[in-house]
C-alpha positions as CSV (number, residue, x, y, z in Angstrom):
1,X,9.9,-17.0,-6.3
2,X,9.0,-13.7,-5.2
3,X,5.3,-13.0,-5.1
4,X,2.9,-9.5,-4.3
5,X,-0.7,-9.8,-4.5
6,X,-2.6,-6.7,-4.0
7,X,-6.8,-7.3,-4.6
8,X,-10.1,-5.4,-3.0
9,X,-9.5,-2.8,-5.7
10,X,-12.4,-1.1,-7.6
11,X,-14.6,1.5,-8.3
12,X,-16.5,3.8,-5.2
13,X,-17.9,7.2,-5.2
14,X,-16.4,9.8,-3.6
15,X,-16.6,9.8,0.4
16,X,-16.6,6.2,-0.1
17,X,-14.2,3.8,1.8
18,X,-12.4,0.6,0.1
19,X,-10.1,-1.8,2.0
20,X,-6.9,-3.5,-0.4
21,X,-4.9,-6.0,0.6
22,X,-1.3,-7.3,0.0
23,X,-1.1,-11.1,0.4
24,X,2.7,-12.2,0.4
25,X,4.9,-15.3,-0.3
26,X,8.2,-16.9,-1.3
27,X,10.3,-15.2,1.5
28,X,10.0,-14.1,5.2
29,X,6.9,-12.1,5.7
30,X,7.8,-10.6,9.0
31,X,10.8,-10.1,8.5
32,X,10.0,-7.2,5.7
33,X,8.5,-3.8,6.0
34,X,6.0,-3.3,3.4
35,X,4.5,-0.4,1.8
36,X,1.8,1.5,-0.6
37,X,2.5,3.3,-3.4
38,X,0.0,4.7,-6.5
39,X,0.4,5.9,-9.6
40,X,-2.4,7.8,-11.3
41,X,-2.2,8.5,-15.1
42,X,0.7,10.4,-16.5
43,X,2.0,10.7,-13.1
44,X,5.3,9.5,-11.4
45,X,4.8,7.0,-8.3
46,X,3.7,8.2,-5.2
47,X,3.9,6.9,-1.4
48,X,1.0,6.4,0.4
49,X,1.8,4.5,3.1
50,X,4.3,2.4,4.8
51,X,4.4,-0.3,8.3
52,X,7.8,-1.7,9.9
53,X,8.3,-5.4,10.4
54,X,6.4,-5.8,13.5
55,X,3.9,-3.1,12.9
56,X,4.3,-0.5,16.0
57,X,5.6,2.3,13.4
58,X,3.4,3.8,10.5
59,X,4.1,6.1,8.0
60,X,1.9,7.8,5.7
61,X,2.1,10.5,2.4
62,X,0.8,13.7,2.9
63,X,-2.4,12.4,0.6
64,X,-3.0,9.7,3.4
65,X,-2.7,11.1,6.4
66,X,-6.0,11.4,8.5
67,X,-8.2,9.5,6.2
68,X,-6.1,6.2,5.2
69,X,-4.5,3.4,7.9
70,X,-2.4,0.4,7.0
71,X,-1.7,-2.6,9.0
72,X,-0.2,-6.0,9.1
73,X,-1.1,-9.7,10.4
74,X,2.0,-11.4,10.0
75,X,0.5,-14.5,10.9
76,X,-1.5,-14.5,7.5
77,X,1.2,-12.7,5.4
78,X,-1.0,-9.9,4.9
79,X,-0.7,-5.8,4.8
80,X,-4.2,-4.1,4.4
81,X,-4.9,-0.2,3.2
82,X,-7.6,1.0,4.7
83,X,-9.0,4.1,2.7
84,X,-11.7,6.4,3.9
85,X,-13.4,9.7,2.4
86,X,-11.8,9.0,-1.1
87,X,-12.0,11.4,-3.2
88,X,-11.5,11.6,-6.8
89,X,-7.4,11.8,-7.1
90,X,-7.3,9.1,-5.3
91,X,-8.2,7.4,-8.7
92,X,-4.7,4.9,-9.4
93,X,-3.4,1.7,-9.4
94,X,-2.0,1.1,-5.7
95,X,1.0,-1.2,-5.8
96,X,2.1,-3.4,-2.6
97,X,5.7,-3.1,-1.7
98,X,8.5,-5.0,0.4
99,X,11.8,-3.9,1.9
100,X,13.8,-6.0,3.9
101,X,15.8,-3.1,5.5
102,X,15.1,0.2,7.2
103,X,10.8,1.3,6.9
104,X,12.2,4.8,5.7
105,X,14.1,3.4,2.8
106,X,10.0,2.8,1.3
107,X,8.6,6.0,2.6
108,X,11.9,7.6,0.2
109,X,10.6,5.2,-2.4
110,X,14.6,3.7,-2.3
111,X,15.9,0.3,-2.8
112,X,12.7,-1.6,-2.9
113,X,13.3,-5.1,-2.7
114,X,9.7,-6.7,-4.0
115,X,6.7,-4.9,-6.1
116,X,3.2,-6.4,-6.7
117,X,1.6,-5.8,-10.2
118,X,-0.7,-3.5,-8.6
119,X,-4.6,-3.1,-8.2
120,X,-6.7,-0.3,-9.6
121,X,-9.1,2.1,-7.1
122,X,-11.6,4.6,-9.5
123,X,-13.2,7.2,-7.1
124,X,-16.0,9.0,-8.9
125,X,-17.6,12.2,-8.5
């Protein structure tokens, strides 16, 4: 079985920072690029971020860019978000996602192949 654990989600004022993680099992970590999405309230899914199998390429949303980094330790089965200067839209649940085939089939948000039950981030004002 299949398994997406996202944690380190919570609540920070804005211009605060907060760190998630995506802890993965049941298949070949490395093998899979894995990605970020959010969905706030009464909105569709949106991409925040995405990292290839061995980490050399990144890929981030428009949101993301400047201000939010992701990262990978394949050795511990683990993708990390960092998020800096959050501000208040940033308020959603952030789901972890894996794709076994090309990076930019996640940043297209197309033919993901494993989704976590997601974590929630509240930025206040």
């Amino acid at each position: 079985q299949v398994q997406l654990v996202e944690s380190g989600g919570g609540l920070v004022q804005a211009g605060g920072s907060l760190r998630l993680s995506c802890a993965a099992s049941g298949y070949t970590f490395s093998r899979y690029a894995v990605g970020w999405f959010r969905r706030a309230p009464g909105k569709e899914r949106e991409f925040v971020a995405a990292i290839n199998w061995s980490g050399h390429s990144t890929y981030y949303g428009d949101s993301a860019k400047g201000r939010f980094t992701i990262s990978r330790d394949n050795a511990k089965n683990t993708v990390t978000l960092q998020m800096n200067s959050l501000k208040p839209e940033a308020t959603a649940v952030y789901l972890c996602a894996a794709h076994g085939q090309a990076t930019t089939d996640i940043v297209g948000d197309m033919n993901i192949d494993f989704w976590g039950r997601g974590t929630q981030v509240t930025v206040s004002s």
